[in-house]
C-alpha positions as CSV (number, residue, x, y, z in Angstrom):
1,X,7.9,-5.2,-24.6
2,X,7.3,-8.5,-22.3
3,X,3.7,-8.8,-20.8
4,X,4.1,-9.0,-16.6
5,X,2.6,-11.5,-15.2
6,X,2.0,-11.8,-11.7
7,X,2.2,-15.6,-10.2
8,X,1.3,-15.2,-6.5
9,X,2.9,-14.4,-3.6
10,X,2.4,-13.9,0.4
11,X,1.9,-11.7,3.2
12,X,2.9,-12.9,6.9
13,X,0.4,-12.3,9.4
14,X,0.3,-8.5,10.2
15,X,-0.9,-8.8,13.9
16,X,2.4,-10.6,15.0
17,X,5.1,-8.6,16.7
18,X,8.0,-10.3,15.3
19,X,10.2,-8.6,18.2
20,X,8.0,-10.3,20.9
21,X,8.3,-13.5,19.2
22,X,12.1,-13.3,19.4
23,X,12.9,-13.7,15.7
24,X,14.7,-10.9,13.7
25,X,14.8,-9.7,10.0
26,X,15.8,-12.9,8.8
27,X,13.2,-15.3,10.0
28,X,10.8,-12.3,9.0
29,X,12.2,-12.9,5.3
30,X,13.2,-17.0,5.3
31,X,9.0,-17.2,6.1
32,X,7.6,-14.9,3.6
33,X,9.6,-16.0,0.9
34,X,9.0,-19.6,1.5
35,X,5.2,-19.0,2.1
36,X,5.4,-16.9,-1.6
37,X,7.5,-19.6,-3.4
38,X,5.2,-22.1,-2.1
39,X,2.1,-19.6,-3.2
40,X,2.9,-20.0,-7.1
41,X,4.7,-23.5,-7.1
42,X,8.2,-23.1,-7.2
43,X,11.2,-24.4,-5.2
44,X,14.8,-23.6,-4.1
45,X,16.1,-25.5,-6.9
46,X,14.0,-24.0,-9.7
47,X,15.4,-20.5,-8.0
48,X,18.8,-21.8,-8.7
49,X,18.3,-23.3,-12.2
50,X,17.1,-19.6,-13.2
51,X,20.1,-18.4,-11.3
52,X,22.7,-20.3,-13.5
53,X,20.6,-18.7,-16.9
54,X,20.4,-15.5,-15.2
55,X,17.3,-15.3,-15.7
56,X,16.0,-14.5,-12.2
57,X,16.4,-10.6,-9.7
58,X,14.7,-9.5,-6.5
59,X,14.0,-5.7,-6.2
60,X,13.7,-5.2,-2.2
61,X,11.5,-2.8,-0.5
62,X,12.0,-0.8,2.7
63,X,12.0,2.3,4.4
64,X,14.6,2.8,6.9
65,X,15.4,-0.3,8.1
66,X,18.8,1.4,9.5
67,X,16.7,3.3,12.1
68,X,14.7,0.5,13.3
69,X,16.9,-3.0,13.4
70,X,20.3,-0.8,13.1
71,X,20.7,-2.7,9.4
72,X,21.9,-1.1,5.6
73,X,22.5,-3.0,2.8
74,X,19.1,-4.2,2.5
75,X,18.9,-6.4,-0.9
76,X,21.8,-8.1,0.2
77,X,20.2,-10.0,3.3
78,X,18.4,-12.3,1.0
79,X,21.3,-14.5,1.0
80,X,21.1,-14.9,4.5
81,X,17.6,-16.6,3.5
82,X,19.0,-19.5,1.8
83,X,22.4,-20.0,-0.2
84,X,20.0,-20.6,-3.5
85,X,20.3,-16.7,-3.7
86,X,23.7,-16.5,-3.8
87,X,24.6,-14.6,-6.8
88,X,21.4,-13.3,-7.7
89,X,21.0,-9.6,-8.4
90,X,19.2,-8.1,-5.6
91,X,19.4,-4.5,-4.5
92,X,17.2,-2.1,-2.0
93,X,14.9,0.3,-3.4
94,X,13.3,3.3,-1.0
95,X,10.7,6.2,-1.3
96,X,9.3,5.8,2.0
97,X,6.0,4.8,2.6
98,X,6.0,4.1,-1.3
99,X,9.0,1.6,-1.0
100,X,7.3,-1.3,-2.0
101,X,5.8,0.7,-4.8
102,X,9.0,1.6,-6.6
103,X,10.5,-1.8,-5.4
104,X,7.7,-3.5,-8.1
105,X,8.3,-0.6,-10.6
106,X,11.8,-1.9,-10.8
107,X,11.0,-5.6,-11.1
108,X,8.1,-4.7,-13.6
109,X,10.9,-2.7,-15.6
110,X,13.3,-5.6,-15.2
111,X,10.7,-8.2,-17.1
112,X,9.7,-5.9,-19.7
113,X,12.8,-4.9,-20.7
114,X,13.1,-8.9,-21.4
115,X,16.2,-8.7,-19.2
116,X,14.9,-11.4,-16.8
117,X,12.5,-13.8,-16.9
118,X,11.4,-13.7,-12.6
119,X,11.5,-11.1,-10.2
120,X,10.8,-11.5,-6.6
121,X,9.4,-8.4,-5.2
122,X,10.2,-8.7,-1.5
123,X,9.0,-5.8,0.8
124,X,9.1,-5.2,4.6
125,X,9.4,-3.4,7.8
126,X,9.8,-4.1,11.1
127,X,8.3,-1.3,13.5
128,X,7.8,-2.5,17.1
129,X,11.6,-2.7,17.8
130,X,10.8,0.7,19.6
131,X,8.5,2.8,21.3
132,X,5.7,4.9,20.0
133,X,7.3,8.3,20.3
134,X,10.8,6.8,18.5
135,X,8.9,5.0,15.9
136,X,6.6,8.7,15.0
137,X,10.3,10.4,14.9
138,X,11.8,7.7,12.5
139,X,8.4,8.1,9.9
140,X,9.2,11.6,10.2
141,X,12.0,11.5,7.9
142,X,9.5,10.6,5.2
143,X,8.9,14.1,4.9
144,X,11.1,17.2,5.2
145,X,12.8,15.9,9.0
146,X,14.6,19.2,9.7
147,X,11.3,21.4,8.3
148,X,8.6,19.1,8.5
149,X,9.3,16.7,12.0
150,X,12.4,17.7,14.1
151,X,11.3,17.9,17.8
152,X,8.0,17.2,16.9
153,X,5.7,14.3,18.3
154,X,4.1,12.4,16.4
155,X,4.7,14.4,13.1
156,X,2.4,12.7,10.3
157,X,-0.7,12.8,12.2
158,X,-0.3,17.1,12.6
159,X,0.6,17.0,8.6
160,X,-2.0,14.9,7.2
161,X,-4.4,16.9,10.2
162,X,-3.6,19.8,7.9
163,X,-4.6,17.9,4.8
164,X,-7.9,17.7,6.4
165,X,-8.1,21.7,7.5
166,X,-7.0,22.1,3.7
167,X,-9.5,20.1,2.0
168,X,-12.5,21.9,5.0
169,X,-10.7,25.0,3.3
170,X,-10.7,24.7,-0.3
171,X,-14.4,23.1,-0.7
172,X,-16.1,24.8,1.6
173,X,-17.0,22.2,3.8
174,X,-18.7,21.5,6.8
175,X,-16.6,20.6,9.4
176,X,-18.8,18.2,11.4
177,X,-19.7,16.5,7.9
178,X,-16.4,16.0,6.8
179,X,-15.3,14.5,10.2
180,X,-18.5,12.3,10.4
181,X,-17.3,10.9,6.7
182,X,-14.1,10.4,8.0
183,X,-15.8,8.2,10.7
184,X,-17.5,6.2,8.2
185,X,-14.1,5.4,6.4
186,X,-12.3,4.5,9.4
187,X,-15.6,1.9,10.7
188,X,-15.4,0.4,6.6
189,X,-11.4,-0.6,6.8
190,X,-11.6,-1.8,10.5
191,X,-15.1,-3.5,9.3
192,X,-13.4,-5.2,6.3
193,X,-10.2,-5.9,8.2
194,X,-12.6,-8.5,10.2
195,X,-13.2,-10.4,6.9
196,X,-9.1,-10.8,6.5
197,X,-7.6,-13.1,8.2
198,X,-4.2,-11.3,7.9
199,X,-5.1,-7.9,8.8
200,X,-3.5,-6.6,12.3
201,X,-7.2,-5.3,13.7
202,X,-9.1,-8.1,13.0
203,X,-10.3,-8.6,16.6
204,X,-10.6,-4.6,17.5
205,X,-13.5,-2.8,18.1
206,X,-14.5,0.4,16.2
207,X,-18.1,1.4,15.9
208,X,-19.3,4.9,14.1
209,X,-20.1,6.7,18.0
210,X,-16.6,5.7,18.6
211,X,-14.7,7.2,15.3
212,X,-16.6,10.2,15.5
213,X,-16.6,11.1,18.6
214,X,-12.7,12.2,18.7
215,X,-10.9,13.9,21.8
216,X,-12.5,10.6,24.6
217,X,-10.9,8.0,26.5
218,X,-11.4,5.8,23.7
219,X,-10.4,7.8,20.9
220,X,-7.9,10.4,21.6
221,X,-7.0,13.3,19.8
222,X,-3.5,12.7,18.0
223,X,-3.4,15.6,14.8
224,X,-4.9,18.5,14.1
225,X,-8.9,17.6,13.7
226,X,-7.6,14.1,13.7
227,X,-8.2,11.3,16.3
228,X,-6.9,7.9,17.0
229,X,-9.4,6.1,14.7
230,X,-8.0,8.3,11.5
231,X,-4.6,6.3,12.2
232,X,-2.7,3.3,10.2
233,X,-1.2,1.0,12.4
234,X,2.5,0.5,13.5
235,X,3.3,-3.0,11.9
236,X,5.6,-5.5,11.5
237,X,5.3,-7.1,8.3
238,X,6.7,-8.5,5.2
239,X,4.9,-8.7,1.3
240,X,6.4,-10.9,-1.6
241,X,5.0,-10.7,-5.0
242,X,6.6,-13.1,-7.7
243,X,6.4,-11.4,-11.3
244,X,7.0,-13.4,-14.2
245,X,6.9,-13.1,-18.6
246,X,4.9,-15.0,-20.6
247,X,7.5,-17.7,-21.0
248,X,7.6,-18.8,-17.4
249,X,4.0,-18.5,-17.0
250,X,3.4,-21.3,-19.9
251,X,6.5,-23.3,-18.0
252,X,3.9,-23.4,-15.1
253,X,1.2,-24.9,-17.1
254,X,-0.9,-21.9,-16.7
255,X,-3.2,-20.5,-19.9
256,X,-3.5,-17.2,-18.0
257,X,-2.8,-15.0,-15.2
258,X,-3.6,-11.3,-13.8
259,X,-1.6,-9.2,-15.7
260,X,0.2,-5.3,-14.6
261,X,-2.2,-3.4,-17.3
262,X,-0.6,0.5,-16.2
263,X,1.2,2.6,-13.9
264,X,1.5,6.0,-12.8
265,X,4.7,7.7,-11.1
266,X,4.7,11.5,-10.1
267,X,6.7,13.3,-7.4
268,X,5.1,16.7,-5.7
269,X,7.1,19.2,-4.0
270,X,8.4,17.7,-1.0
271,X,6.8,20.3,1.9
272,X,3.6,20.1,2.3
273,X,3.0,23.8,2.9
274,X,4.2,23.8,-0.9
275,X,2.0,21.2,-1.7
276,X,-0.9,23.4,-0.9
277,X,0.3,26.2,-2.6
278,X,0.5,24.4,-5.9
279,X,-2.7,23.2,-5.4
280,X,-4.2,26.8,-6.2
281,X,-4.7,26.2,-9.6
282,X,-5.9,23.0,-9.5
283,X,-9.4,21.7,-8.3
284,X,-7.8,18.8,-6.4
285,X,-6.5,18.8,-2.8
286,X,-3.5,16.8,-4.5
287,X,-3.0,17.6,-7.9
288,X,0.0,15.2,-8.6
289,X,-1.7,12.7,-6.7
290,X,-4.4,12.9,-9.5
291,X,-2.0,13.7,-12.6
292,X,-1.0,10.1,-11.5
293,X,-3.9,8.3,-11.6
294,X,-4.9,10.1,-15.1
295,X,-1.3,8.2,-16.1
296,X,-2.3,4.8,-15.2
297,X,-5.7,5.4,-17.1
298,X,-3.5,6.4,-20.0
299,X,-1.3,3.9,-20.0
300,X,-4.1,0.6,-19.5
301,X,-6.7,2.4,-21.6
302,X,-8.9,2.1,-19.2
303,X,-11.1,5.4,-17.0
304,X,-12.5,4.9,-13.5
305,X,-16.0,2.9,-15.2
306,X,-13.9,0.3,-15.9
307,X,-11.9,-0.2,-12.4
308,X,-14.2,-2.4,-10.0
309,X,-12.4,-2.6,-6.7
310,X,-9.7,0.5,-5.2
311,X,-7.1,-0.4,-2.7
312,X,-5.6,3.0,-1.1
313,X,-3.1,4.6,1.0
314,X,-5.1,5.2,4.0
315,X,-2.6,6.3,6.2
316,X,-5.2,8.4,7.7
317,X,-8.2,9.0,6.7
318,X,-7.7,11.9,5.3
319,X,-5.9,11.2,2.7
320,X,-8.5,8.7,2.0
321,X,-10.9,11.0,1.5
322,X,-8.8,12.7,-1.0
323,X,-7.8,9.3,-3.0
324,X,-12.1,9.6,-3.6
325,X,-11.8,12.2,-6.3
326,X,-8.5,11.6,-7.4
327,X,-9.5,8.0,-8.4
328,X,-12.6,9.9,-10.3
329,X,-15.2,8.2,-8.0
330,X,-16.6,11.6,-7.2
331,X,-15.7,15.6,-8.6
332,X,-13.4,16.9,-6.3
333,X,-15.3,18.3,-3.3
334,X,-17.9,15.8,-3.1
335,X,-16.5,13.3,-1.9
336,X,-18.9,12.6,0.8
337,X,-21.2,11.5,-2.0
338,X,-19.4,8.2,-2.3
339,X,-19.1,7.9,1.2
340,X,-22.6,8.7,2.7
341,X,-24.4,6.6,-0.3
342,X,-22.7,3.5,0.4
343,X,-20.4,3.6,-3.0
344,X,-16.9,3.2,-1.5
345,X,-18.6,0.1,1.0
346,X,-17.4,-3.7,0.4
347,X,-20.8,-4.3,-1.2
348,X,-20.8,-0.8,-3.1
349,X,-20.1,-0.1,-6.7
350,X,-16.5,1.1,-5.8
351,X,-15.4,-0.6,-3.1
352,X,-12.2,0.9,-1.7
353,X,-10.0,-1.3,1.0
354,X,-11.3,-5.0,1.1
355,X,-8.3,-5.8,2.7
356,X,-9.3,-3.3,5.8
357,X,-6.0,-1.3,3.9
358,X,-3.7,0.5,5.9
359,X,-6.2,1.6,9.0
360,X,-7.5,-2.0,9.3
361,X,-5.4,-4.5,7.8
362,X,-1.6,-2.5,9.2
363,X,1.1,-0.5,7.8
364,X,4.5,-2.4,7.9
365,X,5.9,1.2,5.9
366,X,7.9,-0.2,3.2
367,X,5.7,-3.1,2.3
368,X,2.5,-1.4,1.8
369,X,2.9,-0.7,-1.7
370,X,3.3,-4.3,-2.3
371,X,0.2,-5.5,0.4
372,X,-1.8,-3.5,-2.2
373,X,-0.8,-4.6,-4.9
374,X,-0.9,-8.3,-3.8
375,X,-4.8,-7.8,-3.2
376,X,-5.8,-6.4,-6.2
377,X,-4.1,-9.7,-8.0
378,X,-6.5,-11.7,-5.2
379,X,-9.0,-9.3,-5.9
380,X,-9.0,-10.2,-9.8
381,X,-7.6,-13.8,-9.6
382,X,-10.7,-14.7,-6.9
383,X,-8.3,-15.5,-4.2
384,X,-9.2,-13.0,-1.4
385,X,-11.5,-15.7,0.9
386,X,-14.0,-13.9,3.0
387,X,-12.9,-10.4,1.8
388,X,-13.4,-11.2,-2.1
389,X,-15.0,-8.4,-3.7
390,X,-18.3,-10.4,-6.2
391,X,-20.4,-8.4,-8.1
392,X,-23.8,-10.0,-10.2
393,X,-21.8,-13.4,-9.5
394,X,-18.3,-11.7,-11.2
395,X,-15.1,-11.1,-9.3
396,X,-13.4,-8.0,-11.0
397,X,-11.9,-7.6,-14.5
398,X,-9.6,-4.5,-13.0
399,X,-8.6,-3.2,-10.3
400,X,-6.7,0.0,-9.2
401,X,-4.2,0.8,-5.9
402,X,-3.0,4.3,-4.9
403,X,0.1,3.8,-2.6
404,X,1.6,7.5,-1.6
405,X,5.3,8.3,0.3
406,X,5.3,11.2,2.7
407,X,2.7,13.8,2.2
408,X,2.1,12.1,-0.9
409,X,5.2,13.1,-2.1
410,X,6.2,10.6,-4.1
411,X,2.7,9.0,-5.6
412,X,1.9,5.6,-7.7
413,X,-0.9,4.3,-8.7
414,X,-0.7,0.6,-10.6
415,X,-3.5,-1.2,-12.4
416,X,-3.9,-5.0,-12.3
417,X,-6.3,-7.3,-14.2
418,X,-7.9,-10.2,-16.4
C-alpha cells in the first residue's frame, strides 16, 4: 500500500466569530483552503490538472452543519469555493466531535488504496450562529438526544461531570486531589494557548486559584463537579490538511515529509451509563478508548516510549485526565502522577496540548480531529513557532492525538512522524 504523506495545510484563526464578521460558510472555506494550498505550494490550476487525471478527492468534515447555518449536503459546497473543484469527488463525512477524524481516515484510505494521488481534508464548524443554551442542545445530539440530552441544559458538561464522579469512583480517589489536577490541566492548555497565535484564549486569564476554586463569580459551576474552566470553547473554525503519495511528494521537490505511521478506530456503546458498565472488567475508565490507542501502537510499531508530544480531546478536563492512562503515560488510577510531577507540562517528558488543545486553543466540533492532527505534523516537521515542542535540541520523531465523538463513543487515535 501507498505511503501518506502529509504536505501542509491551515487553520483560520479560532478567536474570530465568523457570524460577527458578516461572512458565511463559504468565505469560512474560500480562506482556509486558499491559506492550505498556499501552505504546501500548490495552485488552482495544479487542482485542476489533477482533476482532468482524476487523481485528486476532498473528504469533508462536520458535525451538524444543518442545525447551525440551516445547510446539508456538505462535500458539495466546495464548488462554491472556486469552479477548479468542479467535478472533483467530494463527500461529507460525520461522527460528531470526531468528524474531522473519520474525514482523514477516509482521505488516508483513498491514497493508500492508490486510488488517488491528493486528498484535501477540509473540516469545519461554525458555532456562534446561536446562543449558548441552542448551541449546548445541538452538541447534545452527539450523544443519545432522546436519553442522554432532551430538555436538558447544557448536556455534555453533566455527562462528562459523571466521567469525573466515575473515575473519583473506580480509583478510589480523593476528591479535592482529583479536582486540584483537573486545575492544573486546565491552567497548562490555557497557558500553552498563549504561545499559539491561533488559539481562541490566547488573551484570557486563567490562573490555578481560579480553576480550582469552582462554584465563584469567575468560575461557575456548569456539570456535575465540573466548572467553567473544565470547558472547550464554542468556536468557529475551519482545518485543512493536504495528504499526498510518494509520487506527488517527489513532484514537489521534497526528499521527505511527516508521514501517517498508524491509526486506531473503536466505537463504545453509545450511553454512557453503558459505558460505565462495561468498564467493570476493565482497569480503565474507558476501555475502548484504550483498546484504540493499543491499535495505533500495533499498527506503527511503536509503544508510548517512543511518542514525544500528545495532542488530546480535552473537551473537558476530564476526559483529559482519562486520555493520561489510556495513552500509557501513567497505570490507570494514577494519573495525577503525570500531572503533579510536571510530565504532561510543555517542557515535560510527555507534553500533552502544545496547541492549548480544545480548552485553550477552541473547539470548532467537526474540525477538531483535523486541528490535532495538523499539530502533530507541526509538532514533527518543526513548524509550530512559539509552541514547538524541543527536547535536548530535537523536535519530535512521533507524535500521537486522541480525538473522541460523544462520550467517547466513537474514539481515534492517529500517529504521525519522521
Amino acid at each position: 500500500m501507498e505511503a501518506v504523506y502529509i504536505l501542509g495545510g491551515a487553520q483560520t484563526d479560532f478567536e474570530r466569530n465568523w457570524t460577527k464578521e458578516g461572512k458565511n460558510v463559504i468565505a469560512l472555506l474560500k480562506e482556509a483552503v486558499h491559506d492550505a494550498l498556499e501552505d504546501v505550494g500548490f495552485s488552482l490550476e495544479d487542482i485542476k490538472k489533477l482533476n482532468r487525471k482524476n487523481r485528486i478527492a476532498c473528504c469533508v468534515g462536520n458535525f451538524i452543519g444543518e442545525n447551525y447555518i440551516n445547510q446539508g449536503h456538505l462535500g458539495a459546497l466546495l464548488t462554491e469555493v472556486d469552479s477548479a473543484f468542479y467535478g472533483v469527488p467530494s463527500a461529507r463525512y460525520e461522527a460528531a466531535c470526531a468528524s474531522g477524524s473519520v474525514a482523514l481516515d477516509a482521505g488516508i484510505t483513498k491514497i493508500k488504496s492508490g486510488d488517488y494521488d491528493v486528498v484535501l481534508v477540509v473540516c469545519w464548524e461554525l458555532m456562534k450562529t446561536v446562543d449558548s443554551k441552542t448551541c449546548g442542545d445541538i452538541l447534545g445530539r452527539a450523544a443519545y438526544y432522546e436519553k442522554e440530552a432532551k430538555d436538558i441544559s447544557f448536556p455534555f458538561p453533566k455527562l462528562f461531570g459523571k466521567l469525573a464522579d466515575e473515575t473519583i469512583r473506580k480509583y478510589n480517589l480523593n476528591q479535592e486531589r482529583y479536582l486540584d489536577n483537573l486545575a492544573r490541566i486546565s491552567v497548562i492548555n490555557y497557558s500553552n494557548a498563549k504561545r499559539n497565535p491561533l488559539a481562541q484564549t490566547r488573551k484570557w486569564f486563567m490562573d490555578y486559584e481560579q480553576a480550582r476554586h469552582r462554584g465563584t463569580e469567575t468560575n461557575p459551576e456548569i456539570g456535575g463537579l465540573l466548572g467553567v474552566s473544565d470547558c472547550s470553547q464554542v468556536t468557529d473554525g475551519a482545518v485543512v490538511v493536504v495528504l499526498a503519495n510518494e509520487t506527488i511528494l517527489r513532484q514537489t521537490g521534497r526528499k521527505e515529509a511527516p508521514v501517517v505511521k498508524g491509526y486506531g478506530h473503536r466505537t463504545a456503546p453509545m450511553l454512557f451509563e453503558k459505558k460505565i458498565a462495561d468498564n467493570e472488567s476493565s482497569v480503565y475508565v474507558l476501555p475502548w478508548t484504550r483498546q484504540t490507542v493499543l491499535d495505533a501502537y500495533k499498527r506503527s510499531s511503536l509503544t508510548v516510549k517512543d511518542i514525544d508530544v500528545f495532542e488530546t480531546h480535552d473537551c473537558f478536563t476530564s476526559s483529559e485526565y482519562a486520555a493520561i492512562s489510556a495513552f500509557g503515560i501513567t497505570e490507570p488510577g494514577k494519573e495525577f502522577e503525570a500531572i503533579e510531577e510536571g510530565i504532561i507540562d510543555f517542557n515535560g517528558a510527555k507534553p500533552i496540548n502544545p496547541s492549548g488543545g480544545l480548552i485553550g486553543c477552541g473547539h470548532p466540533v467537526g474540525a477538531s480531529g483535523a486541528r490535532m492532527f495538523l499539530d502533530l505534523y507541526k509538532q514533527v516537521s518543526g513548524t509550530a513557532g512559539r509552541y514547538q515542542v524541543i527536547k535536548d535540541g530535537e523536535i519530535p520523531k512521533n507524535a500521537m492525538m486522541l480525538n473522541i465523538g460523544g462520550t467517547a463513543t466513537t474514539n481515534y487515535v492517529y500517529v504521525v512522524g519522521r
